[in-house]
VOVOTOR-17366 format. One line per 4 residues: number of its first residue (from 1); their letters; for each residue x, y, z of N, C-alpha, C, CB. Coordinates in pm, 1 decimal, m for minus. Glycine has a CB too. Layout:
N
NUM> A> X:Y:Z:X:Y:Z:X:Y:Z:X:Y:Z ~ ...
end
This chain:
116
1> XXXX> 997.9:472.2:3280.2:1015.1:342.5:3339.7:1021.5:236.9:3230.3:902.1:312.8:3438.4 ~ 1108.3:150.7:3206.7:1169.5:41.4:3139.6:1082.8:m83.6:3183.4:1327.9:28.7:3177.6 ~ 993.6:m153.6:3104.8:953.9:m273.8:3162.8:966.1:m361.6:3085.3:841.0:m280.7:3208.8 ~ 1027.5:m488.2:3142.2:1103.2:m610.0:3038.3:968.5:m687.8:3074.6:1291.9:m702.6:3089.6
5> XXXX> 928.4:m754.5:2961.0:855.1:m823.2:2956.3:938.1:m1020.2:2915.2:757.4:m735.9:2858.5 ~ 874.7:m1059.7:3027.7:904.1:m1197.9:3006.0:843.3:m1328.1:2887.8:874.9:m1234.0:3128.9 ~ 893.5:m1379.5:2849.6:841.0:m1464.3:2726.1:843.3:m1571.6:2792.8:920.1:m1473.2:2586.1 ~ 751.1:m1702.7:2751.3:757.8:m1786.8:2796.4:718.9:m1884.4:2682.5:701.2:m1776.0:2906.5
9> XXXX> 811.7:m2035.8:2740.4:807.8:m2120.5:2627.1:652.7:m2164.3:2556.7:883.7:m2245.8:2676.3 ~ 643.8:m2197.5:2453.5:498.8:m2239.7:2336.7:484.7:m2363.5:2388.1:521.0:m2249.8:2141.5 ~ 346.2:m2454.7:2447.8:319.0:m2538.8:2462.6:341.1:m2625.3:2356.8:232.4:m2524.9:2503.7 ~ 322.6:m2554.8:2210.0:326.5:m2668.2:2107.9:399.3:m2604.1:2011.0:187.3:m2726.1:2052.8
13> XXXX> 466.7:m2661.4:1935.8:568.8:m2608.1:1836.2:489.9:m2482.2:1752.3:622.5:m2741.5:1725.6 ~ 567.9:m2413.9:1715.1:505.3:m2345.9:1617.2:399.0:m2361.6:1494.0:585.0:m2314.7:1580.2 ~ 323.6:m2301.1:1448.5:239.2:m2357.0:1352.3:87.4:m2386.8:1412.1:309.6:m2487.2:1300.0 ~ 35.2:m2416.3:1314.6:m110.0:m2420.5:1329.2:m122.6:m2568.4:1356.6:m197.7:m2365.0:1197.7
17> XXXX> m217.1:m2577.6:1430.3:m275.0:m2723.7:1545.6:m399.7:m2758.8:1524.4:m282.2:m2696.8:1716.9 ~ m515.3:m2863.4:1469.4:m589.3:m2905.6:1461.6:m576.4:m2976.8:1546.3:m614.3:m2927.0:1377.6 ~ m666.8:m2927.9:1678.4:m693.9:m3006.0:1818.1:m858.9:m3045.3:1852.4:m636.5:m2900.2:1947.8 ~ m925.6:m3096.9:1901.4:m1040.1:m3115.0:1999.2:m1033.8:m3061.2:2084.4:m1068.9:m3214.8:2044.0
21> XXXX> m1148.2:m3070.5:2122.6:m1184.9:m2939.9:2256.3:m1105.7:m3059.6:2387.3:m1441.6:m2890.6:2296.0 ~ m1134.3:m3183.8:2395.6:m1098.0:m3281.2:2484.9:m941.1:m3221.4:2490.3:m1128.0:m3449.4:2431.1 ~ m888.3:m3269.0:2380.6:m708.6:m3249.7:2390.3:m670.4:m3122.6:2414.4:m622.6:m3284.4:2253.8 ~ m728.0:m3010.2:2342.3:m742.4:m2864.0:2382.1:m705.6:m2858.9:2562.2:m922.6:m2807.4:2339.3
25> XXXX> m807.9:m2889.3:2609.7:m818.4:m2923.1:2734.9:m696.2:m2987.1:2797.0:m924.9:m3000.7:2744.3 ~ m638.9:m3056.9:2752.7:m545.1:m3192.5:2834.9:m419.7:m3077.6:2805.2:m528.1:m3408.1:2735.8 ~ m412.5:m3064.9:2704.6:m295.9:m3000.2:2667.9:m253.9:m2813.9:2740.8:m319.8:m3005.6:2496.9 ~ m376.1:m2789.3:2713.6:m334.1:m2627.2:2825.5:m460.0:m2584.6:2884.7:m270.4:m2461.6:2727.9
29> XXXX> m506.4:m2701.1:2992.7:m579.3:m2667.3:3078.4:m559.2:m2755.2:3222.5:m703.8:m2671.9:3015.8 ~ m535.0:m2866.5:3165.9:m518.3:m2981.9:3270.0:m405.3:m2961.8:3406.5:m465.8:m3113.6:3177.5 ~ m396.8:m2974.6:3494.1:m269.4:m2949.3:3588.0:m189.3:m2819.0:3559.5:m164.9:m3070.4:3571.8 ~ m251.2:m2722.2:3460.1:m139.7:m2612.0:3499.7:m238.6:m2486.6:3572.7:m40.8:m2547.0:3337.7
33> XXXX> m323.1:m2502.5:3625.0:m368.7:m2381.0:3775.9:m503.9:m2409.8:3745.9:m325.7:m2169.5:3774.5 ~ m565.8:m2267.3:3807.5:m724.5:m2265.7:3860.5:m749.1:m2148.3:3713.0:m763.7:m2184.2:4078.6 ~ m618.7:m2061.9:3719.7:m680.1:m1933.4:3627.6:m669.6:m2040.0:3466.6:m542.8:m1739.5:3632.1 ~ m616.7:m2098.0:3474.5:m664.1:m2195.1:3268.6:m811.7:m2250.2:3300.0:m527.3:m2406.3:3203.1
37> XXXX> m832.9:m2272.3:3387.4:m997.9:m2380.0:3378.7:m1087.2:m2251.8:3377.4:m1050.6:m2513.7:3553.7 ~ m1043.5:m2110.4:3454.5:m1178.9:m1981.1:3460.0:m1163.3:m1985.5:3278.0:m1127.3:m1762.2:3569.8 ~ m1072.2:m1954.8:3252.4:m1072.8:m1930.0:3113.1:m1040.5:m2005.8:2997.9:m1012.4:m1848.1:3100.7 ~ m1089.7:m2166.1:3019.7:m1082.5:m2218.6:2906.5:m1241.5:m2231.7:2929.7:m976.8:m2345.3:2878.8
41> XXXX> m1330.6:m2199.0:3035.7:m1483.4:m2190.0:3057.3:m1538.5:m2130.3:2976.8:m1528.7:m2138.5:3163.4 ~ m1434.0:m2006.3:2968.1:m1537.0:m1867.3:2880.0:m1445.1:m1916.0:2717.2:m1488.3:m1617.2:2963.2 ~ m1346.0:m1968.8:2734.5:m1371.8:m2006.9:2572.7:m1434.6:m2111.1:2504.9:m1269.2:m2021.3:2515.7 ~ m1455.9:m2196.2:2590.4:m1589.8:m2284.5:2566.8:m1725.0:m2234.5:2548.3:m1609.1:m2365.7:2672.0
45> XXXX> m1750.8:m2147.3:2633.9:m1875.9:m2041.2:2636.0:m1862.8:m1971.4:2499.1:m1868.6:m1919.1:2770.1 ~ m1730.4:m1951.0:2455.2:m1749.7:m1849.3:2298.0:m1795.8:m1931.0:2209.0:m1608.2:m1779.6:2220.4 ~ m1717.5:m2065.0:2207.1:m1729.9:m2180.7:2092.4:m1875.1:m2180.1:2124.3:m1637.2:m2346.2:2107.9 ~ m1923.8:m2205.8:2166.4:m2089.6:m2255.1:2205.0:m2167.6:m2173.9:2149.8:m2139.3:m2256.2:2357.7
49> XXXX> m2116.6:m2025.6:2167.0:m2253.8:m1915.2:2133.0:m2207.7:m1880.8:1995.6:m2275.1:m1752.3:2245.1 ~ m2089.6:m1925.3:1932.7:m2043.2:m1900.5:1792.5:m2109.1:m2035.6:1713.6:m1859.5:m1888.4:1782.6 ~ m2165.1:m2162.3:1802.8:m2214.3:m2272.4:1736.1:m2352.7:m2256.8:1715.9:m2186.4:m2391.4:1802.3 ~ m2427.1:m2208.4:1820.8:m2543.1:m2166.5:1827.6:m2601.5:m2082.3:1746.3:m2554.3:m2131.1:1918.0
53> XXXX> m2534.6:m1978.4:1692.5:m2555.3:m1860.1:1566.9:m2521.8:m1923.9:1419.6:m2436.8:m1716.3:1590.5 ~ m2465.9:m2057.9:1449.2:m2458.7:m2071.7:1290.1:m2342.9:m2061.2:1249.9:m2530.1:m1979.4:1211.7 ~ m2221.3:m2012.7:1316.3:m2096.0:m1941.1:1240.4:m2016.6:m2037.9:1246.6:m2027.4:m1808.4:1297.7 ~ m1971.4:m2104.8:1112.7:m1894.4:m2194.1:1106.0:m1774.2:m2108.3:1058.4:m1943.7:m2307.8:1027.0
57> XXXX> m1676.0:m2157.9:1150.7:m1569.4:m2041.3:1195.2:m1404.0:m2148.9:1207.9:m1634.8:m1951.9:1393.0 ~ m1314.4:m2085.4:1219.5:m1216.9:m2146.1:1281.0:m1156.6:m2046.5:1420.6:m1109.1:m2176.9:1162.6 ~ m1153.6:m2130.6:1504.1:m1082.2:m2047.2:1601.1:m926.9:m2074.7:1690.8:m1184.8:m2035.5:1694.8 ~ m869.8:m1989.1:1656.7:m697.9:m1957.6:1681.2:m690.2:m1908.1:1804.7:m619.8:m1844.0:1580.1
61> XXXX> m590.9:m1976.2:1905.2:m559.2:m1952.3:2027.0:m405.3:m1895.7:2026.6:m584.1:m2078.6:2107.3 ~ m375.8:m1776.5:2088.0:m227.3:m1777.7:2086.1:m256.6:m1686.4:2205.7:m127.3:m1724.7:1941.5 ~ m109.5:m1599.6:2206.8:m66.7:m1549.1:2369.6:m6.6:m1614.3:2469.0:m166.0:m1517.5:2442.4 ~ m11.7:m1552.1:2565.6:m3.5:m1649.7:2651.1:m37.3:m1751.6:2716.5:5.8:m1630.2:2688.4
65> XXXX> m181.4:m1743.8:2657.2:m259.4:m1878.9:2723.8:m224.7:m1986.1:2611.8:m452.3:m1860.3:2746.2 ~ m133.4:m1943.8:2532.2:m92.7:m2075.6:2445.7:103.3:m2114.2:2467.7:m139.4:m2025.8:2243.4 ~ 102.7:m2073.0:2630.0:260.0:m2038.6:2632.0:226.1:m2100.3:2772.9:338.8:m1856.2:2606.7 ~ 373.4:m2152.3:2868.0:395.4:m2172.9:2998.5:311.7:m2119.5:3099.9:505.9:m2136.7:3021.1
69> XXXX> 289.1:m2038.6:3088.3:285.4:m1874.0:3169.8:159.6:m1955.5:3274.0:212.7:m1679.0:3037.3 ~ 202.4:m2008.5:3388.9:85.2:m2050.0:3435.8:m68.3:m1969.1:3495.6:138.1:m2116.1:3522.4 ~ m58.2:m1812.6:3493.0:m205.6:m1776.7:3514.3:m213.7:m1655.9:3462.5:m259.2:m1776.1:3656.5 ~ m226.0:m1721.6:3328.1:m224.5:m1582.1:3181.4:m346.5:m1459.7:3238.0:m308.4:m1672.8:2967.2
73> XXXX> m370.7:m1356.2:3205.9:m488.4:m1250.9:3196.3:m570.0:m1260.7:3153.6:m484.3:m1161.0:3157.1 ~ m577.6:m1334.5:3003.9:m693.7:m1344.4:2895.7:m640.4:m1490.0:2814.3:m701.3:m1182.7:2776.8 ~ m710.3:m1445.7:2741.9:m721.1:m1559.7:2617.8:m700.9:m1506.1:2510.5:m848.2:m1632.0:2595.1 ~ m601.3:m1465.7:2450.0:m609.2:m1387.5:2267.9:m686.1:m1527.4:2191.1:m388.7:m1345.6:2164.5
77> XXXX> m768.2:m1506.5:2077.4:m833.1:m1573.9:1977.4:m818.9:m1459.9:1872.3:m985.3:m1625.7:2015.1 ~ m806.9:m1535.7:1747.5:m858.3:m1481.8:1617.5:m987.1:m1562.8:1539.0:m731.9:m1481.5:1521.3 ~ m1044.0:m1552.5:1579.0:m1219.1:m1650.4:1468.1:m1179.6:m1615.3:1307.9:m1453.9:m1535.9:1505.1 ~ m1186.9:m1700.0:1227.4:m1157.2:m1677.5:1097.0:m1303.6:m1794.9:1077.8:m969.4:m1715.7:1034.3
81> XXXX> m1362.7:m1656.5:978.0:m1481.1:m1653.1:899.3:m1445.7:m1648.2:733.1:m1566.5:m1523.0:948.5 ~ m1472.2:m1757.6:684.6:m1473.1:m1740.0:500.5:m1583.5:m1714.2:467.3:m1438.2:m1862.2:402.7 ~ m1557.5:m1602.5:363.5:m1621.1:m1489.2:324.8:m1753.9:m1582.4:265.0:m1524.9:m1382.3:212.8 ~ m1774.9:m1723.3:246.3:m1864.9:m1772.6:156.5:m1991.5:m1749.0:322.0:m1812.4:m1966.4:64.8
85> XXXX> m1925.6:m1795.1:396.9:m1957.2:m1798.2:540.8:m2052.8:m1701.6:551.5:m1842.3:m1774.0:636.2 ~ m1950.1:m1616.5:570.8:m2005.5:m1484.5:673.9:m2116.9:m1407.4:561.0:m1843.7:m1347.7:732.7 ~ m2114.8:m1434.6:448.2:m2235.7:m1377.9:320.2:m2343.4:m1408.5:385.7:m2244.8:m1455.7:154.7 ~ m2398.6:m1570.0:428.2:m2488.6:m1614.8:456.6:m2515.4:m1632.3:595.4:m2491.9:m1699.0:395.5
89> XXXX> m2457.1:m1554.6:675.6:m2506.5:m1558.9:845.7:m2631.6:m1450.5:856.6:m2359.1:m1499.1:970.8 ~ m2725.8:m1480.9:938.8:m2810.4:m1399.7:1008.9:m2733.4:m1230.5:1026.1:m2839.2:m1485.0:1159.3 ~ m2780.0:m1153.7:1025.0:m2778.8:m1017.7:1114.1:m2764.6:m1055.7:1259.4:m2920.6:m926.3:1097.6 ~ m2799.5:m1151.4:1312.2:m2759.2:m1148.7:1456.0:m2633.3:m1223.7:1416.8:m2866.7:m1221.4:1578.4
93> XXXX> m2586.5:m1294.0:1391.2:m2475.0:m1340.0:1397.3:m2335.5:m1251.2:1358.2:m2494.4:m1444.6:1326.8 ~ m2406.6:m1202.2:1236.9:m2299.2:m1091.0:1222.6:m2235.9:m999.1:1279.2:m2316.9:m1036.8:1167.3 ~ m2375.1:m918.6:1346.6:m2352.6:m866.1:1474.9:m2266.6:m892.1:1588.8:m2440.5:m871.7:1515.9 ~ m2305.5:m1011.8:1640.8:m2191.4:m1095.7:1725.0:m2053.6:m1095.1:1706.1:m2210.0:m1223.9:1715.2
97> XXXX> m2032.6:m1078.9:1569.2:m1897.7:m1130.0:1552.9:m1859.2:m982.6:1556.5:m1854.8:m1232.1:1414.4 ~ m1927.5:m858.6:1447.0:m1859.4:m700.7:1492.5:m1830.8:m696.4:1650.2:m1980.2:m558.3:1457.7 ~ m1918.6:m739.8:1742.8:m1919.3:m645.3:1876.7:m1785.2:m755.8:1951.6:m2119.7:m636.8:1985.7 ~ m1756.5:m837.3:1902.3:m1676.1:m973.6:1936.0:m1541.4:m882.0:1978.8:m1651.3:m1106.9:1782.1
101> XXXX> m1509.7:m804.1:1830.9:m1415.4:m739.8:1840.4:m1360.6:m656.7:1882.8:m1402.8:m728.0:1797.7 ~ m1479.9:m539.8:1957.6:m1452.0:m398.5:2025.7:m1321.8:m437.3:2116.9:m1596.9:m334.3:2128.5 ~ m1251.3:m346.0:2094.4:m1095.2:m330.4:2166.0:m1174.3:m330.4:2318.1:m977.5:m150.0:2117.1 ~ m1222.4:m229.9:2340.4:m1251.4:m168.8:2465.7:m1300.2:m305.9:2541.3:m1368.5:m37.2:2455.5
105> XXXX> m1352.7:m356.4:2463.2:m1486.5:m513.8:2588.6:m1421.8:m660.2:2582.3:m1710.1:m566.4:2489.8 ~ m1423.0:m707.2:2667.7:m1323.4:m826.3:2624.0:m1454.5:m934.4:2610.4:m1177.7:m876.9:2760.2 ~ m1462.0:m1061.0:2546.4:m1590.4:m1168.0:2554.5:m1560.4:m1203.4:2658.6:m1616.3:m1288.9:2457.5 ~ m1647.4:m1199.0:2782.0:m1680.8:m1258.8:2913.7:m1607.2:m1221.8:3013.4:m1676.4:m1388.5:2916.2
109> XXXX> m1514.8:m1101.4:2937.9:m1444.5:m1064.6:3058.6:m1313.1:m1092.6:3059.9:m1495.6:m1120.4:3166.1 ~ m1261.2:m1167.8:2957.7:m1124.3:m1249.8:2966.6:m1066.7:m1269.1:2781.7:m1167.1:m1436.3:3059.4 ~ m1161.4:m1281.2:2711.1:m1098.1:m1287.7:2562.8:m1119.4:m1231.0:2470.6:m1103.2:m1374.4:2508.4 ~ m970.7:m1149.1:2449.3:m954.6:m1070.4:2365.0:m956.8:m1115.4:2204.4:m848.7:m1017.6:2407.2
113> XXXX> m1065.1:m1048.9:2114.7:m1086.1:m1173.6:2039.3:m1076.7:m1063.4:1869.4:m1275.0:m1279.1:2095.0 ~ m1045.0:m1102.5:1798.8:m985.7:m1052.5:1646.3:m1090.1:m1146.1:1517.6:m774.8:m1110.8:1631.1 ~ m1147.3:m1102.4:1399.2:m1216.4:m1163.7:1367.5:m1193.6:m1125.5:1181.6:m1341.4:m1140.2:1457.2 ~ m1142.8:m1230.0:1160.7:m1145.6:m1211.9:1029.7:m1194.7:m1283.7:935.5:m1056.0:m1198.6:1000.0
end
């Protein structure tokens, strides 16, 4: 069985975006459904428990929840940790960020998350 997968247009041009969580919000959460607000919840919920541990991080949104697609599956993220960083985090934090990644578990159920 042949399955075409549909693409859908990039909310924001290509390239990397230094946004706020506010504009974050306005920009691909606001008026486009119910399924962006379940899951811009749990990526708020990640930012929070990644602030709480200490991990000063950057975090990258792409997929489809960074595309038209009005009621994406998940959330792809990549967290980018510099190595000066991640030397000096707790064991729990570190932790966090290995189990962040297991293919098999998604964070909260919805984001599929990559950690470098």
């Amino acid at each position: 069985m042949i399955r075409i997968k549909f693409d859908y247009a990039p909310i924001l041009a290509p390239g990397r975006h230094n946004v706020s969580k506010s504009e974050f919000t306005r920009l691909f959460v606001t008026g486009r459904g119910p399924r962006r607000l379940e899951l811009n919840f749990s990526l708020h919920k990640l930012m929070l428990e990644l602030e709480a541990l200490g991990i000063l991080c950057e975090v990258w949104v792409n997929g489809s929840f960074a595309c038209e697609k009005q009621s994406p599956s998940d959330v792809d993220v990549v967290v980018v940790v510099w190595h000066e960083v991640f030397v000096s985090l707790s064991n729990a934090a570190k932790d966090f960020l290995y189990t962040l990644q297991v293919p098999e578990e998604k964070y909260d159920g919805c984001i599929d998350a990559f950690c470098v």
